[in-house]
Structure formats: structure tokens, C-alpha cells
C-alpha positions in Angstrom: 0.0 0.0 0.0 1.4 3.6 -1.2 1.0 6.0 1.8 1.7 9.6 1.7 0.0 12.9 1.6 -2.2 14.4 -0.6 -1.0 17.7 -3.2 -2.8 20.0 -0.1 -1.6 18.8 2.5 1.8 19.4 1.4 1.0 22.7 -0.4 0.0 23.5 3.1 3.0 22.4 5.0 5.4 24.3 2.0 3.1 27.6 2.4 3.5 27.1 6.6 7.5 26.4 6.6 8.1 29.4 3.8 6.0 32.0 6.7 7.9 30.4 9.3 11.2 30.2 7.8 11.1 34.0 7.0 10.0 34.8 10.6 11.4 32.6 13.1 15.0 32.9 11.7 17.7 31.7 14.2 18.6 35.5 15.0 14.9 36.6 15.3 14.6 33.5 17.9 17.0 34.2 20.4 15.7 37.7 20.3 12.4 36.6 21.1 13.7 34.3 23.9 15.0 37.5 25.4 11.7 38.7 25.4 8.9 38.6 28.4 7.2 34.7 26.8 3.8 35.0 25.2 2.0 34.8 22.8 3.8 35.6 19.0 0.7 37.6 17.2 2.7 37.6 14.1 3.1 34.3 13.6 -0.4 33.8 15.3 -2.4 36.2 12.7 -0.1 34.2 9.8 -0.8 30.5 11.1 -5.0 31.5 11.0 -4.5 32.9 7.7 -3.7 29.7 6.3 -7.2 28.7 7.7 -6.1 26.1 10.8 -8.4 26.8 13.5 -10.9 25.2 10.1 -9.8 22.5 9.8 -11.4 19.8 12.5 -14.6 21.2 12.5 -16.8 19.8 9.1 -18.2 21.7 6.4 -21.2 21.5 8.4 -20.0 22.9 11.6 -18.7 25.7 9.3 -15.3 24.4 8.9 -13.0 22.6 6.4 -13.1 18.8 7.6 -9.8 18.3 6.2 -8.7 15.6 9.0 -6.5 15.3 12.4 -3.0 14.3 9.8 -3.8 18.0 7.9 -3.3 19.3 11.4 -0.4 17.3 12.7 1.6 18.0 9.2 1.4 21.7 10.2 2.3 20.7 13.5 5.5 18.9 12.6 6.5 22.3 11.3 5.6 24.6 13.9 7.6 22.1 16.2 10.6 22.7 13.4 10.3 26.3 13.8 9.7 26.3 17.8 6.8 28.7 17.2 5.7 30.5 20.0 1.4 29.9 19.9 -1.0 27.5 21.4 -2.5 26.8 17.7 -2.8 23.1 18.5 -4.5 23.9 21.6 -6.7 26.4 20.0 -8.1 23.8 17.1 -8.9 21.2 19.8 -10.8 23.8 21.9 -12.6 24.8 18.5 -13.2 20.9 17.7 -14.7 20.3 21.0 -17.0 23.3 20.8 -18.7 22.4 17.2 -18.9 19.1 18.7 -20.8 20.2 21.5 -22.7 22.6 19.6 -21.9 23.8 15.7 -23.7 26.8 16.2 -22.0 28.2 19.4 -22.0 31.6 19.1 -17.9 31.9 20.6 -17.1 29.6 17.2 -17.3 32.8 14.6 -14.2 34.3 16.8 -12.3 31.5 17.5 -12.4 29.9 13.8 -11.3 33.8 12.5 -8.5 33.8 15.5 -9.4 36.8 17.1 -10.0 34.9 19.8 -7.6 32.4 21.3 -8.3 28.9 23.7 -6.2 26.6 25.4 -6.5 23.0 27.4 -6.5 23.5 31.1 -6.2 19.3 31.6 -3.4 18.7 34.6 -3.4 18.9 37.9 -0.3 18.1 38.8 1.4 14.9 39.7 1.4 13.6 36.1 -2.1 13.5 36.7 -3.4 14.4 32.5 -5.9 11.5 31.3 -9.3 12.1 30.7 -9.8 9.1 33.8 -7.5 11.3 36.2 -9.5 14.5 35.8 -10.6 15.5 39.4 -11.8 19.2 39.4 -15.7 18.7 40.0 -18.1 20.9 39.0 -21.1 22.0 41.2 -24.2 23.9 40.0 -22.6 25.4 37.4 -19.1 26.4 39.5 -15.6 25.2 40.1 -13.7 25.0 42.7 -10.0 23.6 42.4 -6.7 24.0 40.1 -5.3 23.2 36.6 -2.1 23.3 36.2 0.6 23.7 33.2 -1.8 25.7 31.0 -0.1 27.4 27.9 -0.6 31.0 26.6 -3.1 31.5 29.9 -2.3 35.2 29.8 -2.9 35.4 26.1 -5.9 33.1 25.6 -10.0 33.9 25.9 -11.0 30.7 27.1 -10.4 27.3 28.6 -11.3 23.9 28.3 -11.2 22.6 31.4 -11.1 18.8 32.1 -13.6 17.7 34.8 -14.3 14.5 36.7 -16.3 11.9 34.8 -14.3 12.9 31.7 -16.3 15.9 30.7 -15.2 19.3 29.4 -16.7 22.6 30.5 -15.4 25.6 28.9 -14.3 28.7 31.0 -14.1 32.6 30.1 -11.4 34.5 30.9 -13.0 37.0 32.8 -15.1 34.7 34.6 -15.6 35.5 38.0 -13.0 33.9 40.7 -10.8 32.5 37.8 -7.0 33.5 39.3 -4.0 33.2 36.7 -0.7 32.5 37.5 2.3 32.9 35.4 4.9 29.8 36.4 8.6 30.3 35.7 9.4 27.5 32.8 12.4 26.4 31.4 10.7 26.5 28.0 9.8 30.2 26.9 8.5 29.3 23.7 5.6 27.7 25.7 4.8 30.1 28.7 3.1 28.1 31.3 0.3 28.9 34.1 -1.4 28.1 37.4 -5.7 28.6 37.4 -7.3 28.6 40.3 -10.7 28.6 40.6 -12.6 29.7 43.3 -16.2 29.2 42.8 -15.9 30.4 39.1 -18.7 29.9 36.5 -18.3 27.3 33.6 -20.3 25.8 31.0 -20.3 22.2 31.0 -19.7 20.7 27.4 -22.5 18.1 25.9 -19.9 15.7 24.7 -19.4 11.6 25.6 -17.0 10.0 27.5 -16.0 8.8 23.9 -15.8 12.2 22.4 -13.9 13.3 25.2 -11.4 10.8 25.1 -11.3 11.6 20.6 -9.9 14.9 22.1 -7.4 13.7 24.1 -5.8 11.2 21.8 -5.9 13.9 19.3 -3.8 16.4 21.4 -1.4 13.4 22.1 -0.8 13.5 18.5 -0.1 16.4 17.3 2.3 16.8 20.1 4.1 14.0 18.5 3.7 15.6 15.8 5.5 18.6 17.1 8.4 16.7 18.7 9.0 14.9 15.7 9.5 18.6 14.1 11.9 19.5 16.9 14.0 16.4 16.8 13.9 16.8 12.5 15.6 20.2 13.7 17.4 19.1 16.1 19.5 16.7 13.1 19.4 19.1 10.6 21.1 21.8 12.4 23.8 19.3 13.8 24.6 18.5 10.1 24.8 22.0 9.2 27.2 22.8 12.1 29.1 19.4 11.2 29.8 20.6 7.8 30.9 24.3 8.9 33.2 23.7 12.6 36.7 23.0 12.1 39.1 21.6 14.4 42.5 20.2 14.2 42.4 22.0 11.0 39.7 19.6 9.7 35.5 20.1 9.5 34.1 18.0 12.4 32.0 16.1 9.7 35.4 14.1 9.0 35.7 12.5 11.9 33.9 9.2 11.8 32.5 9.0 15.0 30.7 12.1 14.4 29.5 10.7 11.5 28.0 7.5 13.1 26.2 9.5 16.0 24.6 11.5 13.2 23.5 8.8 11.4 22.1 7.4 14.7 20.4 10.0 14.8 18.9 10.7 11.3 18.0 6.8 12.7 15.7 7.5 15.1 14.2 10.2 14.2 13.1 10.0 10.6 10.8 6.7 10.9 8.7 9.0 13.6 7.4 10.8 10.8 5.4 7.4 9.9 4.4 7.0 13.2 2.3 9.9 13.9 1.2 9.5 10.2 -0.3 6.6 10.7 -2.0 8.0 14.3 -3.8 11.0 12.8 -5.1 9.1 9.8 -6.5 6.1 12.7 -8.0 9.0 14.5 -9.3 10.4 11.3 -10.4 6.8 9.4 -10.5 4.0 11.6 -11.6 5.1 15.1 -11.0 1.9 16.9 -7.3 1.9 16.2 -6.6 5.8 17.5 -6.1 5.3 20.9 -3.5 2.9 20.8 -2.4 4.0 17.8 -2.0 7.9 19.8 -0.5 6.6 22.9 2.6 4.7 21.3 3.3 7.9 18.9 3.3 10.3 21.8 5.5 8.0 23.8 8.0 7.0 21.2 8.5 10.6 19.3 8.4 12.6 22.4 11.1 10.6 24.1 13.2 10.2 21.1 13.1 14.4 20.6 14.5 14.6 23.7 16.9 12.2 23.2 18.3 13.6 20.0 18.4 17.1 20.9 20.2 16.5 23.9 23.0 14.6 21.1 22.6 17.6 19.2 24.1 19.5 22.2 26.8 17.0 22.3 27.6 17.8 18.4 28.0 21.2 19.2 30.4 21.0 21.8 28.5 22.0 24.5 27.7 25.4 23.1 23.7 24.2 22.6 23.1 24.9 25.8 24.0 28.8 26.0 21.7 31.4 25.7 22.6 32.8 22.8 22.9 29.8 20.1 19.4 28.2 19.2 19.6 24.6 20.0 18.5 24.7 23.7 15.3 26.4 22.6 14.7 23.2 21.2 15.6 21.2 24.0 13.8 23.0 26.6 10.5 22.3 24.0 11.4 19.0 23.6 11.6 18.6 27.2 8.5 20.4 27.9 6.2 18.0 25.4 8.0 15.1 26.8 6.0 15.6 30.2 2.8 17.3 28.6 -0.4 14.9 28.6 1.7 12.3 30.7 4.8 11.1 30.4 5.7 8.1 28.1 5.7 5.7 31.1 2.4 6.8 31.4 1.6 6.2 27.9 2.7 3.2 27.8 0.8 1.8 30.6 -2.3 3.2 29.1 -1.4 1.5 25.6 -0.7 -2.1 27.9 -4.4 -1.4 29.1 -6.1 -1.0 25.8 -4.5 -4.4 24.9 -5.6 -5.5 27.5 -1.9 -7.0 29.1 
């Protein structure tokens, strides 16, 4: 069977990396990591030009029903370019809400971007799956915390994870909602505390099954994402192998260089099939996504650790200073590594759906 992606998809992932590529040079980077974290409206504004808060939702719910693996491929590249937006957040907020209700009126605002949601899903302890959720609503109010939110000074709205693996939605300037920035080792990704102290929410009509659709999609596209930052993570190694000299020869000659890059190339490149093959389950065959999500995100999001932290090792050491690129990467990588659970956690979930 021939498997690959269709002439949109990758005119959409050429027209994303050309944007990107002109605004997230490595110079412009590390001038933005300077910077207080948050949200990058340039990029932001560019990304919902393309029209990717559209594309979950159908045709009916007023969107473009182009699939979870048209998401993920523009994923793989915002993870490449260490973008600095909650867009994959954003499109699973705007999925959930047709779901619940296609004519919503917050969906007009959030499909045009001028609006921006997040997930509010942990509450610490490694405690992410839909089954570990433990804020409980009451008569319309919650009481309780969520932690590691994304872009929470930048974003509208939340969806909140609840007990019984439901999803409310929460406004910004709801009542007794209390934001608090967290310091993080990854700027690219400023993280949050909510607290909410009697706040009002609107609980989501969705199943357990829809819920759980949600999750497994977030899962992956951030393997999707970390297989863009460990693609990076090679490809600027090469670049510096071919370009460093010492002993009065390029770096690239010695051999041992050469075989940790190759192990590396290794690892990473058959990822790309791997989260292939999990956004087209969740998009065509249902039944397979959840195991199909839980091994992606555990494999990719280990193995972009992994390679960036070689990457440092092909630099000399000099990845890991403020001022070259490569630990931007690393700190992300790290980041999505523990995000939704970490891959012990995934793997005990995948043992589970086999049954084991």
C-alpha cells in the first residue's frame, strides 16, 4: 500500500514552513527568547491565515473537515520552527466546541483567530488522562486548580477537564478564575497556574468517547511537534558538522561524528510514519486511535529529547547557551515530553487497551 499525503496537504505544509522560515530565523529566535514569553501575534495572525483553527470542525459545523493528519503535518512544522502559539491547543478547543454545539456563538471568533483557547487538563502529579481528571463541578461552579496551561495570559477561554471525563469551557474574565504565570524552562511555551474559586463554567455536551477523541488527538499532534523539533534538532547538527573545524579539519570528517549522526537521522526520521499513521486512525479508523495515539506520543516525544540532547553533544556543548538556538529546542522538547503524561504513562495506558 502507497501511503503519503495528498497535493494540499503538502501545499500547506510548504506555504507554513516558507512564513515560518522567514519569521522565526535563528537570529529573530533568540531575540524573542530575550523577550517577556507570550503569545507571538505575528506568527499567530499568519498560522489563521492559512485557515487552521478550520480545519477539524466539518463543512457543516462551518469548517473545512480536512482531517487530524492535515493538522499534525502543520504541527511537525511549527515544532521545526519552535513557534511560540497555542495553535494546536486552539483547534482542539474549536473541535470540541462544534462538537458540542456547531452553532456556538464563541465559534465565529475563535475559527477567525481573534480569539484564542487553550487546554486547562493537569493537575499536577502527572495526573493528565481524561480518567484522572478530578476538578468537580457544582451547580454550574468550580472549585480547584489546573495546572501547566499554555498561553493562559494570552488566551480567551479554557477547556477545562472535569471528573467523569467531561469538558466545561471557562471565560477569561469569569468570575474567581486567578491566573498564575509559572517560571518555565521552555519560553517558547509560557506556562500557568488557574485557580478557581467558585468560578462559572459551562459544561460541554460531549461523551466520554468524544472526550477521550480529544485527548488522543492532542497526544498526536504533540508527536507531531516533537518529531518537528528532533527533525531540527539533526538538521542543524549536520549543518554545524559541515561548517566547525578543528584540528584543522571540519568535524563532519571525523567518523564518530559521522556515526552518531547517522544514529540519529536513525531515530528520528521513521517518527514521521508514526504519527502518520496515528492521525489518519483518528481520522479513518476510530477503533485503532487510541493505541495508535498513545505509542506515537511515547516513542516521538522521548526520542526528541533524546536527539536534541545529542545535538548539544555535536555542538560541543555550546547548545546549551543562551545565545545559540539549540537549547530552545531542547527546553521544548523537554517540555512536550511531560505534557499529557509522560511516556511511562503512555505506555501503561497502551498495555491497558490491549488488554496486558
Amino acid at each position: 500500500m502507497y501511503f503519503d499525503l495528498t497535493e494540499e496537504q503538502y501545499m500547506l505544509k510548504d506555504s507554513i514552513e516558507s512564513m515560518l522560515a522567514s519569521k522565526n530565523e535563528d537570529a529573530q529566535q533568540v531575540k524573542k527568547y530575550d523577550d517577556k514569553p507570550g503569545l507571538d501575534r505575528d506568527i499567530w495572525l499568519a498560522l489563521v491565515a492559512v485557515g487552521l483553527p478550520m480545519v477539524l470542525p466539518t463543512e457543516e459545523q462551518g469548517g473545512l473537515g480536512m482531517g487530524l493528519l492535515t493538522l499534525a503535518v502543520a504541527a511537525e512544522v511549527q515544532g521545526y520552527y519552535a513557534a511560540a502559539t497555542p495553535m494546536q491547543d486552539h483547534c482542539l478547543v474549536v473541535k470540541a466546541l462544534a462538537d458540542h454545539n456547531a452553532a456556538d456563538g464563541r465559534l465565529p471568533g475563535l475559527l477567525a483567530g481573534e480569539q484564542v483557547a487553550v487546554l486547562a487538563w493537569s493537575e499536577g502529579q502527572g495526573n493528565w488522562l481524561p480518567s484522572q481528571w478530578g476538578l468537580v463541578e457544582h451547580d454550574g461552579r468550580l472549585n480547584g486548580v489546573k495546572r501547566d496551561v499554555i498561553f493562559a495570559a494570552d488566551a480567551d477561554f479554557f477547556l477545562v477537564g472535569l471528573q467523569g471525563q467531561r469538558l466545561a469551557m471557562v471565560a477569561k474574565d469569569a468570575s474567581g478564575l486567578v491566573i498564575e504565570a509559572v517560571e518555565s524552562v521552555d519560553r517558547t511555551q509560557p506556562i500557568s497556574t488557574l485557580t478557581f474559586q467558585n468560578t462559572p463554567c459551562e459544561i460541554l455536551t460531549l461523551a466520554a468517547s468524544q472526550v477521550g477523541a480529544i485527548f488522543d488527538a492532542a497526544l498526536i499532534l504533540q508527536a507531531a511537534e516533537s518529531f518537528g523539533l528532533g527533525r531540527h534538532s539533526v538538521q542543524i547538527s549536520v549543518v554545524y558538522a559541515k561548517t566547525r573545524e578543528q584540528f584543522g579539519r571540519l568535524i563532519g570528517e571525523f567518523q564518530a561524528l559521522k556515526h552518531q549522526l547517522a544514529n540519529m537521522a536513525l531515530e528520528v526520521e521513521p517518527c514521521q510514519a508514526l504519527y502518520w499513521y496515528a492521525a489518519h486512525a483518528w481520522d479513518a479508523i476510530p477503533e485503532e486511535a487510541p493505541r495508535a495515539a498513545v505509542i506515537a506520543n511515547a516513542h516521538i516525544t522521548e526520542i526528541a529529547v533524546k536527539t536534541a540532547r545529542a545535538a548539544v553533544e555535536v555542538h560541543g556543548g555550546i547548545a546549551i547557551t543562551w545565545e545559540f538556538v539549540l537549547h530552545i529546542w531542547l527546553k521544548r522538547a523537554m517540555h512536550n515530553k511531560v505534557r499529557f503524561g509522560l511516556p511511562a504513562a503512555q505506555r501503561a495506558r497502551s498495555a491497558l487497551l490491549e488488554d496486558w
